[in-house]
GUSE-447078 format. One record per residue: residue number from 0; residue in three letters; chain; x, y, z of N, C-alpha, C, O in turn. Coordinates in steps of 0.1 Angstrom, whole numbers. Example, Ala and Ser with C-alpha at 12.3 -4.5 7.8 and 13.67 -1.06 7.14 Angstrom:
<recs>
REC   rolum   vodren   vexza     nxx     nyy     nzz    caxx    cayy    cazz     cxx     cyy     czz     oxx     oyy     ozz
REC       0      ala       A     132     -57      78     123     -45      78     132     -33      78     142     -33      85
REC       1      ser       A     128     -22      71     137     -11      71     129       0      79     134      11      80
</recs>
This chain:
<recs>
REC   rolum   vodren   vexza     nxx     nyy     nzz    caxx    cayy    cazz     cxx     cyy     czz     oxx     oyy     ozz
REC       0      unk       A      72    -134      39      74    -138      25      61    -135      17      51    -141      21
REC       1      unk       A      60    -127       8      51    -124      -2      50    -133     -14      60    -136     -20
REC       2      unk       A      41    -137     -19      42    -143     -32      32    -135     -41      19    -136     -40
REC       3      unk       A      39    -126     -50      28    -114     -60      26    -121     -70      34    -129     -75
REC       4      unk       A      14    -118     -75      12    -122     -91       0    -129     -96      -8    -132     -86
REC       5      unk       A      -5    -133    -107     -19    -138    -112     -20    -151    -105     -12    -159    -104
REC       6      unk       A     -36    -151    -100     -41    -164     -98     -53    -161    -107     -60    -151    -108
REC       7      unk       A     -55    -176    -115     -65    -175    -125     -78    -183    -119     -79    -192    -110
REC       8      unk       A     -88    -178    -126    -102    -187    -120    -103    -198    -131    -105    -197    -143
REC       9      unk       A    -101    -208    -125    -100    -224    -137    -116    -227    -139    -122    -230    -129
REC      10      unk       A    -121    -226    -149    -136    -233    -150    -136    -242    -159    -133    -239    -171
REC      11      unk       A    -141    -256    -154    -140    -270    -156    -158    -270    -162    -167    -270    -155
REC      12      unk       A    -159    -271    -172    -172    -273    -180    -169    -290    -183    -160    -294    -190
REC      13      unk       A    -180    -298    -176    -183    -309    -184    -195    -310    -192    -206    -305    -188
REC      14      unk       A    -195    -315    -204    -200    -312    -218    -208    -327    -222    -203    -336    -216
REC      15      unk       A    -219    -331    -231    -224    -337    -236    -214    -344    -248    -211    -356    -250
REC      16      unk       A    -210    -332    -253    -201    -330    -265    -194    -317    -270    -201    -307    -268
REC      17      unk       A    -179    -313    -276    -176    -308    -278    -186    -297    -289    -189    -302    -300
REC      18      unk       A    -189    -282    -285    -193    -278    -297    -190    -276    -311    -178    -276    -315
REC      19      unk       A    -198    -274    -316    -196    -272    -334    -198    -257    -338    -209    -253    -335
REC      20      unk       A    -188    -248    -344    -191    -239    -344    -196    -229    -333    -191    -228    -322
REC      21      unk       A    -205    -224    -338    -210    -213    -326    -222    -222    -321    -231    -214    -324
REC      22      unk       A    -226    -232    -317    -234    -239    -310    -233    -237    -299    -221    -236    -295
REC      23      unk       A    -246    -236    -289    -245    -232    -277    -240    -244    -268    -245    -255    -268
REC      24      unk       A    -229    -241    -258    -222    -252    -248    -240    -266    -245    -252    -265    -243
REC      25      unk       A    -234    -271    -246    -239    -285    -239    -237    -287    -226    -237    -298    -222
REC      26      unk       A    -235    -279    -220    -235    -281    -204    -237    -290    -196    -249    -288    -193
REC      27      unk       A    -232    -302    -187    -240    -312    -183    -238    -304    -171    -248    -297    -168
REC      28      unk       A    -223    -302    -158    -221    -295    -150    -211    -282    -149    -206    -280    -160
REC      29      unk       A    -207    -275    -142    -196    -262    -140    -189    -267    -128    -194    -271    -117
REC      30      unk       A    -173    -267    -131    -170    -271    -115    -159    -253    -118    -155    -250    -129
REC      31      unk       A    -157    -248    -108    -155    -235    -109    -138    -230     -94    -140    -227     -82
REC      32      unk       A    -126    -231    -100    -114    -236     -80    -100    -221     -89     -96    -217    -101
REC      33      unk       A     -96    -218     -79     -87    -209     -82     -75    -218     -85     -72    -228     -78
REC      34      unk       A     -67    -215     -96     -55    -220    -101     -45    -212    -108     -47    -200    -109
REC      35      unk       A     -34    -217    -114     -25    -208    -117      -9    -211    -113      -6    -220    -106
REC      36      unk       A      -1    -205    -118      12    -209    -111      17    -199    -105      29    -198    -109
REC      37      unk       A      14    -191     -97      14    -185     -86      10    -195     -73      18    -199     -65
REC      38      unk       A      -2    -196     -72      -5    -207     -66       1    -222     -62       1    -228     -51
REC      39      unk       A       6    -227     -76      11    -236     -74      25    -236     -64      28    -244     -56
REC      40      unk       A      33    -226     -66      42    -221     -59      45    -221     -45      55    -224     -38
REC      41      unk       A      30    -213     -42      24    -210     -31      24    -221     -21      29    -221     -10
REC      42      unk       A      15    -234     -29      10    -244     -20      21    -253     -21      19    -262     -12
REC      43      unk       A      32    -253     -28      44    -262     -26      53    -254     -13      62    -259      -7
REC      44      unk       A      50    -245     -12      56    -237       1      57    -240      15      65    -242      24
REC      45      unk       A      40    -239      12      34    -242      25      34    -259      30      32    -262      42
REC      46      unk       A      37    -266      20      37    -280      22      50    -282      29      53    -291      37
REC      47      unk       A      59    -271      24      74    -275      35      72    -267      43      83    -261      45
REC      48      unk       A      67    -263      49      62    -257      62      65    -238      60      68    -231      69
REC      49      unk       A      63    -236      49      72    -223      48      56    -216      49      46    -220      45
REC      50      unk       A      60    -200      56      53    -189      58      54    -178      55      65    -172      56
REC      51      unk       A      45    -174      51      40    -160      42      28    -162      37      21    -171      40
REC      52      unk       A      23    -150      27      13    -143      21      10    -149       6      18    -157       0
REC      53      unk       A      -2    -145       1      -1    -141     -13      -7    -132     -15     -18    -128      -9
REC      54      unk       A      -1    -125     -23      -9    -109     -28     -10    -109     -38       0    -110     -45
REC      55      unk       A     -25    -105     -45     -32    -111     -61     -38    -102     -55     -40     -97     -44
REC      56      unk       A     -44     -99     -74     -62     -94     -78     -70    -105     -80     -69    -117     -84
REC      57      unk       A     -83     -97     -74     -99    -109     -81    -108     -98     -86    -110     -89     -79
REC      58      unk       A    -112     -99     -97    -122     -99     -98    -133     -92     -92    -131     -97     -81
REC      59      unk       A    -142     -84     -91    -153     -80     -81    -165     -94     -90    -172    -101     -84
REC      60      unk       A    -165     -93     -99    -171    -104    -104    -171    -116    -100    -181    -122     -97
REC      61      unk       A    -157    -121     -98    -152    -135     -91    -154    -140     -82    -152    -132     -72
REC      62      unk       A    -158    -157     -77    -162    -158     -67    -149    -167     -59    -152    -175     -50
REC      63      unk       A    -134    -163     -64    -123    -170     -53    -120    -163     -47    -112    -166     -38
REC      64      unk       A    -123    -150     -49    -121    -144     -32    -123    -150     -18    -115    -153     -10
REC      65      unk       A    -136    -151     -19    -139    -162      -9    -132    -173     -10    -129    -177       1
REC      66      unk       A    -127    -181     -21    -123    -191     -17    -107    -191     -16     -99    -199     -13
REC      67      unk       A    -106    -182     -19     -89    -175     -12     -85    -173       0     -74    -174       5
REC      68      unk       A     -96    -170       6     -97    -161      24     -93    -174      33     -95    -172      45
REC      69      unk       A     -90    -183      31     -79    -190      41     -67    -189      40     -61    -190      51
REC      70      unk       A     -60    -187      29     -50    -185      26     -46    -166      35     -36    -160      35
REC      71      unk       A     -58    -162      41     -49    -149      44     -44    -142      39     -39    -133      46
REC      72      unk       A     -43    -141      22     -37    -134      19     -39    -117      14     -50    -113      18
REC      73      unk       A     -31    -108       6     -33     -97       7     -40     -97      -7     -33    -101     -16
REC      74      unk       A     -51     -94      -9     -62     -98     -23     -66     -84     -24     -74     -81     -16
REC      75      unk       A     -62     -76     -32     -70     -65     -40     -85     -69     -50     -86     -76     -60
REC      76      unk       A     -93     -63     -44    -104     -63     -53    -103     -52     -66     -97     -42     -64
REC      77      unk       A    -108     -56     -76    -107     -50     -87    -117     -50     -97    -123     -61     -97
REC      78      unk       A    -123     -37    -108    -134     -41    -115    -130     -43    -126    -136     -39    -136
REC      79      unk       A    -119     -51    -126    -114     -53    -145    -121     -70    -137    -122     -75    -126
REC      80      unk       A    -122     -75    -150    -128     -91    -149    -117     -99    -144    -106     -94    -146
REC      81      unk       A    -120    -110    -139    -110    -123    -133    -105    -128    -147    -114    -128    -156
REC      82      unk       A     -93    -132    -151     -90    -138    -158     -94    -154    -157     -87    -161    -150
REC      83      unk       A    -103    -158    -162    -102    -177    -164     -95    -184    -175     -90    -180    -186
REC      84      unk       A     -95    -197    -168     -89    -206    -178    -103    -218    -181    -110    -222    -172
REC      85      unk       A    -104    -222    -193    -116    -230    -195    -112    -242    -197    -101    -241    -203
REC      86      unk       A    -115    -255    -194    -112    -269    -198    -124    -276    -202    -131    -284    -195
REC      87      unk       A    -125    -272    -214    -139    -282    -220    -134    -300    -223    -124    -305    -227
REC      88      unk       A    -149    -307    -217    -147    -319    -212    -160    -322    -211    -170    -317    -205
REC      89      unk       A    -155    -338    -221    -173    -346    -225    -169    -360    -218    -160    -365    -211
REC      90      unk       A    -181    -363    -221    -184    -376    -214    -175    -387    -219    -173    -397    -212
REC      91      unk       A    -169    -384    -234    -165    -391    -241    -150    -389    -237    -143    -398    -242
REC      92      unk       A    -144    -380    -229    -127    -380    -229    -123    -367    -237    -112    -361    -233
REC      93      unk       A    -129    -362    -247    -126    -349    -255    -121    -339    -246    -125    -338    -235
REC      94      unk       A    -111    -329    -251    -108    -319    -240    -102    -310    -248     -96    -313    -259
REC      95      unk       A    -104    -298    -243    -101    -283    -250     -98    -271    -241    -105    -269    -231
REC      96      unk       A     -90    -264    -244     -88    -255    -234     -87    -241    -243     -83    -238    -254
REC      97      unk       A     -94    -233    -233     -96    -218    -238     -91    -208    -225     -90    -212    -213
REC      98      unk       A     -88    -197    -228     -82    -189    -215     -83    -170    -223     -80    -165    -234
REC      99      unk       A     -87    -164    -211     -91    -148    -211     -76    -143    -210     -69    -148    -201
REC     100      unk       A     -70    -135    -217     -59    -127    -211     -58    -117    -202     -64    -107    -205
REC     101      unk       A     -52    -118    -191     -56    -108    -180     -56     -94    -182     -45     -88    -182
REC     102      unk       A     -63     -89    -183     -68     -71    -181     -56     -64    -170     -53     -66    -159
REC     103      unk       A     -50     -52    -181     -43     -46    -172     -47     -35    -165     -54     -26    -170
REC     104      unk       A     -42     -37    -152     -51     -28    -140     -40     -18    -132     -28     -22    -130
REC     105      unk       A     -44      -5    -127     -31      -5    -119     -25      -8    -107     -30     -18    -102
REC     106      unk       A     -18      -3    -103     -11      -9     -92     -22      -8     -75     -21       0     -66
REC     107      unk       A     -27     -14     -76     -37     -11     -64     -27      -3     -48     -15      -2     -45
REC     108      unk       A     -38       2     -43     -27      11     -32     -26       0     -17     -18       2      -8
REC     109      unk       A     -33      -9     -18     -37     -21      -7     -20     -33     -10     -15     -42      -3
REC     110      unk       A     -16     -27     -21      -2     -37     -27       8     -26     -21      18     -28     -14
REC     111      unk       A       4     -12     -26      19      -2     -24      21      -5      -7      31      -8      -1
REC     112      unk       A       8      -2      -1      12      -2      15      20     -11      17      31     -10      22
REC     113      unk       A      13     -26      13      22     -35      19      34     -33      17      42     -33      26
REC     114      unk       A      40     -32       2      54     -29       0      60     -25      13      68     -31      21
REC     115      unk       A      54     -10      11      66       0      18      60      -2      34      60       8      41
REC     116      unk       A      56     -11      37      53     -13      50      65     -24      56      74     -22      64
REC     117      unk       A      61     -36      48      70     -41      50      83     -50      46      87     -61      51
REC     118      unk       A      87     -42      34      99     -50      25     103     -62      28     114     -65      32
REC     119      unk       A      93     -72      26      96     -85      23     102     -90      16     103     -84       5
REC     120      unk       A     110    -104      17     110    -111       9      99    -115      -2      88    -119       1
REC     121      unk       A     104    -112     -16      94    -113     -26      91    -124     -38      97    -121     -49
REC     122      unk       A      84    -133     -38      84    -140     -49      74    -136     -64      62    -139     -65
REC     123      unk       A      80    -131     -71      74    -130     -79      68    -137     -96      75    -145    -102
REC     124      unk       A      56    -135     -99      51    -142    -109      51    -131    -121      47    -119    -120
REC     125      unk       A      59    -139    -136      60    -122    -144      48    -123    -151      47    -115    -159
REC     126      unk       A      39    -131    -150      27    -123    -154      19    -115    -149       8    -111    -155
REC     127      unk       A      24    -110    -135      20     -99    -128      28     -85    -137      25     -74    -137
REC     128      unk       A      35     -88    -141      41     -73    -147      37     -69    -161      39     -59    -168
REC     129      unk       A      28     -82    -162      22     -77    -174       9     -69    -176       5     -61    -185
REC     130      unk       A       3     -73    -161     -10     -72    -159     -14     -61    -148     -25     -56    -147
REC     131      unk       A      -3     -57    -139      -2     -45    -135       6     -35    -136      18     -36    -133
REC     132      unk       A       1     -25    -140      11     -17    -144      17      -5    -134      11       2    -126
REC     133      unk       A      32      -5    -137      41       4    -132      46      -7    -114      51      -3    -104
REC     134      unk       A      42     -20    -117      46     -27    -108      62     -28    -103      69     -28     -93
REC     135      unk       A      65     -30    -114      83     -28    -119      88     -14    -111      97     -10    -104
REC     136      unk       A      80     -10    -113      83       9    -106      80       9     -93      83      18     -86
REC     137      unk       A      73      -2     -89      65      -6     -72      76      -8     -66      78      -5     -55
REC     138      unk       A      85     -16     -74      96     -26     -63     108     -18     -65     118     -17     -57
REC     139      unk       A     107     -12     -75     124      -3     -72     124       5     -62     134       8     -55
REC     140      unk       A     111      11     -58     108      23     -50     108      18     -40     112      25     -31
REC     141      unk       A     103       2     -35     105      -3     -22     111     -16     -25     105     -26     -28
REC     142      unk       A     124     -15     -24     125     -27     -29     129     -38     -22     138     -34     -14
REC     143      unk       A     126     -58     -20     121     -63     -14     133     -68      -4     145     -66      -8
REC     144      unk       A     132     -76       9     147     -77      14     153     -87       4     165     -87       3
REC     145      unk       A     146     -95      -2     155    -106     -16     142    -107     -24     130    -106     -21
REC     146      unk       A     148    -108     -36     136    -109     -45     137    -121     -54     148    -123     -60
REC     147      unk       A     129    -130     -55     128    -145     -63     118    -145     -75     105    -146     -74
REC     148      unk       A     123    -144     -88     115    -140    -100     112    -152    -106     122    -160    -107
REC     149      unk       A      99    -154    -111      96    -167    -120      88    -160    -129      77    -155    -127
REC     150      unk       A      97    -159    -142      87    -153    -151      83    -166    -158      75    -167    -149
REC     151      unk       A      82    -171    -162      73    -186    -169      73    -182    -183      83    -179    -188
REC     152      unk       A      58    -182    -191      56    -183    -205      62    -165    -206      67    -161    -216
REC     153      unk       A      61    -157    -194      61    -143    -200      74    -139    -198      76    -127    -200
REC     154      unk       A      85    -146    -196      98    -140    -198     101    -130    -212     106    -119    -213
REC     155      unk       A      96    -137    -222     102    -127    -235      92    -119    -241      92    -114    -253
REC     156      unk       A      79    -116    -229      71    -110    -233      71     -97    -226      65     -87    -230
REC     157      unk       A      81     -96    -212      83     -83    -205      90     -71    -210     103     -71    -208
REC     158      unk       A      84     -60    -215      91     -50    -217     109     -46    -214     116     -45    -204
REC     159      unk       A     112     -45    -221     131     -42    -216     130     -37    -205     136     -41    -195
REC     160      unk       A     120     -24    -206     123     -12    -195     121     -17    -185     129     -17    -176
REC     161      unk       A     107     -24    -183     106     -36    -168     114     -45    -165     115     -47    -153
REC     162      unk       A     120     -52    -174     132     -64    -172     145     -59    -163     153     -64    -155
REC     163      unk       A     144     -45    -169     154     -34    -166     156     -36    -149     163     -43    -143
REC     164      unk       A     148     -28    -147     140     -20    -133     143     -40    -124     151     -41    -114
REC     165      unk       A     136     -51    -130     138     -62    -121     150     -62    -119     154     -58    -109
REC     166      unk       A     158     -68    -128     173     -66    -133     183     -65    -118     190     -70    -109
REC     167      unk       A     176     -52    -124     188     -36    -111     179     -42     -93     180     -37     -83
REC     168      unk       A     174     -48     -94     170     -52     -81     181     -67     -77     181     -70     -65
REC     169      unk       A     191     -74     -85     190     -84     -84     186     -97     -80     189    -101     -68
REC     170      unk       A     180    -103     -88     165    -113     -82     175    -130     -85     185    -133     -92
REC     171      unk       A     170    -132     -81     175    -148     -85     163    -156     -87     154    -159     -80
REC     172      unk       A     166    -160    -100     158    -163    -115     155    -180    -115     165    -187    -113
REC     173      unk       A     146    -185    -116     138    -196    -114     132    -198    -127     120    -196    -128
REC     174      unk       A     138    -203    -138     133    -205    -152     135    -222    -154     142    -230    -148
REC     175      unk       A     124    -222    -168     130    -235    -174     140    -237    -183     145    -226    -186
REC     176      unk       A     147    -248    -189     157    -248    -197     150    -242    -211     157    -237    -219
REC     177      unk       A     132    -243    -214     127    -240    -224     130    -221    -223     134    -214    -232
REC     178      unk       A     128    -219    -215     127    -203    -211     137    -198    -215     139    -188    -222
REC     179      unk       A     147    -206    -209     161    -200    -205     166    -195    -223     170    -184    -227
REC     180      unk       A     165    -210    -231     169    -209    -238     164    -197    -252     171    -193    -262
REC     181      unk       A     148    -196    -246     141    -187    -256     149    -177    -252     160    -180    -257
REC     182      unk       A     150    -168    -248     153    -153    -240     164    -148    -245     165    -137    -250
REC     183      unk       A     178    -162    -243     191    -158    -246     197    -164    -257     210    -166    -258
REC     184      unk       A     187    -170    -269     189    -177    -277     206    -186    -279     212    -188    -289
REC     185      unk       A     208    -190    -265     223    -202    -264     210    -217    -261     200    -219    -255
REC     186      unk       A     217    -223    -270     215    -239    -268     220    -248    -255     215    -259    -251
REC     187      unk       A     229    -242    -251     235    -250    -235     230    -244    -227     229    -232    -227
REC     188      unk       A     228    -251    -219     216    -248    -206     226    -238    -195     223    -228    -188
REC     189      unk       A     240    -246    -195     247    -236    -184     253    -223    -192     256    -212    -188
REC     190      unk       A     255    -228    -205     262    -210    -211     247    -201    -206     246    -190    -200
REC     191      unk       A     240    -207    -210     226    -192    -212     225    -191    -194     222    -180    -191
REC     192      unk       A     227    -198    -183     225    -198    -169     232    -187    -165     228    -178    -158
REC     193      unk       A     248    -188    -171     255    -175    -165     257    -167    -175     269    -162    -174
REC     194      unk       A     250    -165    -185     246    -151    -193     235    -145    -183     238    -133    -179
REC     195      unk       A     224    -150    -179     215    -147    -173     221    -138    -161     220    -126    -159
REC     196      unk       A     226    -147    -155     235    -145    -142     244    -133    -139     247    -127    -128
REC     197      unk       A     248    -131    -152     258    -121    -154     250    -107    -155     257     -97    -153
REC     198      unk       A     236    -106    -159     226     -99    -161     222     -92    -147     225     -80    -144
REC     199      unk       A     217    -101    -139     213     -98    -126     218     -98    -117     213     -94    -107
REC     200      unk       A     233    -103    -118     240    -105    -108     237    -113     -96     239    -109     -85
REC     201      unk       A     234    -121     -98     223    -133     -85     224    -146     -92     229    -146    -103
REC     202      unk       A     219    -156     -86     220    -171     -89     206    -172     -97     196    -166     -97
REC     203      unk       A     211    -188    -107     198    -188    -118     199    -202    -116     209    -209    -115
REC     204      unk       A     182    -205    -113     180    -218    -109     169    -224    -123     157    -221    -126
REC     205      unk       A     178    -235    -130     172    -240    -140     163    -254    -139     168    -263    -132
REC     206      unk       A     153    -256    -145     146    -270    -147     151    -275    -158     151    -268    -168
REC     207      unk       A     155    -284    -158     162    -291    -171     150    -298    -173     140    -301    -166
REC     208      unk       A     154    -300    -193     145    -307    -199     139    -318    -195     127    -321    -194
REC     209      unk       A     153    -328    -190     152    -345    -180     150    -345    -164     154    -354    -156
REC     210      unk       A     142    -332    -159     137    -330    -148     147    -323    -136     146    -315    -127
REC     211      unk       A     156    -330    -142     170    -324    -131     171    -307    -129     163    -301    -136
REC     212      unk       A     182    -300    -120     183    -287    -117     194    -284    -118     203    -292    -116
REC     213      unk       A     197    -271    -124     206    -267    -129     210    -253    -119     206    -243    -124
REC     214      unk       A     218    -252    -107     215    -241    -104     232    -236    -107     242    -244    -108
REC     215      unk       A     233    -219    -109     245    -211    -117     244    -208    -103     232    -206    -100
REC     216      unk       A     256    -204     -91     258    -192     -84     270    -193     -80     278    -202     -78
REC     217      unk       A     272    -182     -80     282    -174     -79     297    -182     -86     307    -189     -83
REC     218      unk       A     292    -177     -96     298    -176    -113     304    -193    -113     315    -197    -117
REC     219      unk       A     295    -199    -108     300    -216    -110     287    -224    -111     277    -222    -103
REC     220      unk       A     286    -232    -121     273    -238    -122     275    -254    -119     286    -259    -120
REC     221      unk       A     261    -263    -113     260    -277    -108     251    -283    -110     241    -276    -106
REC     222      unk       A     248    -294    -116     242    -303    -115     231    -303    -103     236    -302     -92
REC     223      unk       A     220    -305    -104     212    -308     -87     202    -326     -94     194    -325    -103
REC     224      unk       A     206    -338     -89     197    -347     -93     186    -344     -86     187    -340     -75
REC     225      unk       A     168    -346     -97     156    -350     -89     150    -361     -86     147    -370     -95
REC     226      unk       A     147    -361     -74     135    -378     -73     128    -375     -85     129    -363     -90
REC     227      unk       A     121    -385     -91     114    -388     -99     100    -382     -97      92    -382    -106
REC     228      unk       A      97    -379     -87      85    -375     -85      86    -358     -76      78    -351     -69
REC     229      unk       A      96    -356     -79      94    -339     -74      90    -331     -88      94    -331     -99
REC     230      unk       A      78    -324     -81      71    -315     -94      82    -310    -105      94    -310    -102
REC     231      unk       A      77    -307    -116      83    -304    -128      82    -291    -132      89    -284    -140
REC     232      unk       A      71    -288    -125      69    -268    -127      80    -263    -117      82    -266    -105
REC     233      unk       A      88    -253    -126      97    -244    -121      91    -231    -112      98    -222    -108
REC     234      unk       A      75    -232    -111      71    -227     -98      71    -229     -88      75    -222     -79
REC     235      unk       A      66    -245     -87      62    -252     -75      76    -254     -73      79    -244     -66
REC     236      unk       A      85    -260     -75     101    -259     -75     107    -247     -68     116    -249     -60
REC     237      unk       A     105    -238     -69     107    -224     -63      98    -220     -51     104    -213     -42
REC     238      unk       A      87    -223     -49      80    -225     -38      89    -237     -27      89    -234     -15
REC     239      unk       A      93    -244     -30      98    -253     -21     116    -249     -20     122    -256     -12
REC     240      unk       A     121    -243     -25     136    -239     -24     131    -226     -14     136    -225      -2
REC     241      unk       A     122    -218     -18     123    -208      -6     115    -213      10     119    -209      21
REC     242      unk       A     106    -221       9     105    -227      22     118    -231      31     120    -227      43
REC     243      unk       A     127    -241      23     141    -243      27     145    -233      31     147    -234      43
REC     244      unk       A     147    -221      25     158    -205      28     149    -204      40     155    -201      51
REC     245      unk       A     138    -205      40     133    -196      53     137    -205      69     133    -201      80
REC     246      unk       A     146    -217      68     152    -227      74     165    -220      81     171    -220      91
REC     247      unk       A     167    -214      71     182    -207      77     192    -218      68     201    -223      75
REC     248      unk       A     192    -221      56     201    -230      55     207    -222      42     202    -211      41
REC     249      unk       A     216    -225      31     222    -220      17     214    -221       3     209    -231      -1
REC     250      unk       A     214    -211      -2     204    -216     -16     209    -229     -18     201    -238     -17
REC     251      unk       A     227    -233     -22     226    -238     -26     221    -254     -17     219    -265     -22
REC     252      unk       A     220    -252      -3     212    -267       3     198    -265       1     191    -275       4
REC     253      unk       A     192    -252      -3     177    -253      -3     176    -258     -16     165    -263     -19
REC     254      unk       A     181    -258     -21     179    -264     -41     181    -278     -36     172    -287     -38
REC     255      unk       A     188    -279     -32     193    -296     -33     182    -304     -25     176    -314     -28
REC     256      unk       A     181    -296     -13     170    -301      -2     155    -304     -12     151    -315     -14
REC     257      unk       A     149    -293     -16     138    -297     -27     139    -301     -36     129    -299     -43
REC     258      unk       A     149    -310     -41     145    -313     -51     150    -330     -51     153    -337     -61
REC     259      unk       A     149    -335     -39     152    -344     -33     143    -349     -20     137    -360     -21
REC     260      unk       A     141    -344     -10     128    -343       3     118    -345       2     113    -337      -5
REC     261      unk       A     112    -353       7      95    -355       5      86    -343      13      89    -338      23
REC     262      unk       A      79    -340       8      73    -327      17      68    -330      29      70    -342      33
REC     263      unk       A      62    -321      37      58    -326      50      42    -332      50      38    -337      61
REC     264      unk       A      36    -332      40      17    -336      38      20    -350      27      11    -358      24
REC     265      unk       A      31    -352      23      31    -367      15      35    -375      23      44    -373      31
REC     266      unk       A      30    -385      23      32    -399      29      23    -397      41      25    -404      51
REC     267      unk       A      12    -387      40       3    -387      57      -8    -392      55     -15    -394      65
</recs>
């Protein structure tokens, strides 16, 4: 199982005070950890015991490479900069967030091998399609044995021609009800599920606004209730439905299983 796509470098500035203008940061400390929703995905995966990769860029600049290298995974170095996310933060509670938009790079050839080496199962993040280019063109050419797409904030930012190209792979789609409803401008969560559906031809697994899951397959949609306390990101959500699949069991028991199951690292 591959998991492709951005991990961002989070840098946590704690501050004296927020600045004014172009005043120089107040610095008290830097705390500096790889994040992202790729990641998040990732580590809800591995919490249900599921196995596989991640394959990301860093930075030659960046220093989570290193702190990536347990994870094993397949890490292209690159000389375009790490994208960060900033969280300014005073002594006082103030907080602010600033963030780099990721630099588009090409398709590194350390990603093509893997592809066509070994057509994995694929989870994808669509801010990787934004940020590498002709990626879309990577997977048609090898394309993966199932493919699991979470495009997040960049769903209605992907090119047709690439939406295209994912499309014609048919992936089964891990969106929010917020997403869902941007993209296919329907107000009901299950009409826009199997508009989607009808698109890709594959099952569409939704986050409802009231936490619950909404999954569409095969051309019939259900209800999934959630514990109260299973994550709310339709990443981490998708990280834990494909752990399930890798069980040998039905999407539609791996949806239900996650979104209900305490992981294997809670309660230890």
């Amino acid at each position: 199982m591959l998991f492709i796509g951005t991990i961002w470098e989070k840098v946590t500035l704690h501050l004296s005070a927020l600045p004014r203008d172009e005043d120089e940061l107040p610095i008290l400390r830097r705390q500096m950890h790889p994040a992202g929703n790729l990641l998040d995905a990732f580590l809800a995966f591995r919490q249900f015991g599921g196995k596989g990769r991640i394959m990301t860029l860093c930075g030659k600049d960046s220093s989570i490479a290193r702190q990536l290298e347990p994870l094993q995974g397949i890490i292209a170095l690159t000389d375009a900069p790490q994208p960060r996310r900033y969280l300014l933060r005073t002594e006082a509670g103030e907080e602010a967030v600033l963030f780099d938009s990721p630099s588009v790079v090409p398709v590194p050839e350390l990603w093509r091998d893997a592809l066509a080496a070994h057509q994995e199962e694929v989870l994808l993040d669509g801010e990787a399609l934004l940020s590498v280019s002709r990626l879309g063109t990577l997977l048609t050419e090898h394309p993966p044995k199932a493919l699991h797409f979470v495009p997040g904030d960049a769903l209605c930012r992907i090119p047709p021609k690439v939406m295209a190209q994912l499309l014609s792979l048919h992936p089964v789609l891990h969106v929010t009800e917020e997403e869902l409803q941007r993209f296919t401008r329907e107000e009901d969560a299950a009409i826009a599920a199997a508009m989607v559906a009808n698109l890709s031809e594959n099952a569409v697994m939704v986050r409802l606004r009231d936490g619950d899951g909404w999954l569409h397959l095969e051309q019939e949609g259900a209800m999934i209730p959630a514990r109260p306390d299973v994550p709310a990101s339709a990443y981490s959500r998708a990280g834990s439905i494909l752990a399930h699949l890798q069980q040998g069991v039905s999407l539609d028991q791996a949806a239900r299983s996650a979104l209900t199951e305490i992981s294997h690292n809670e309660g230890a």
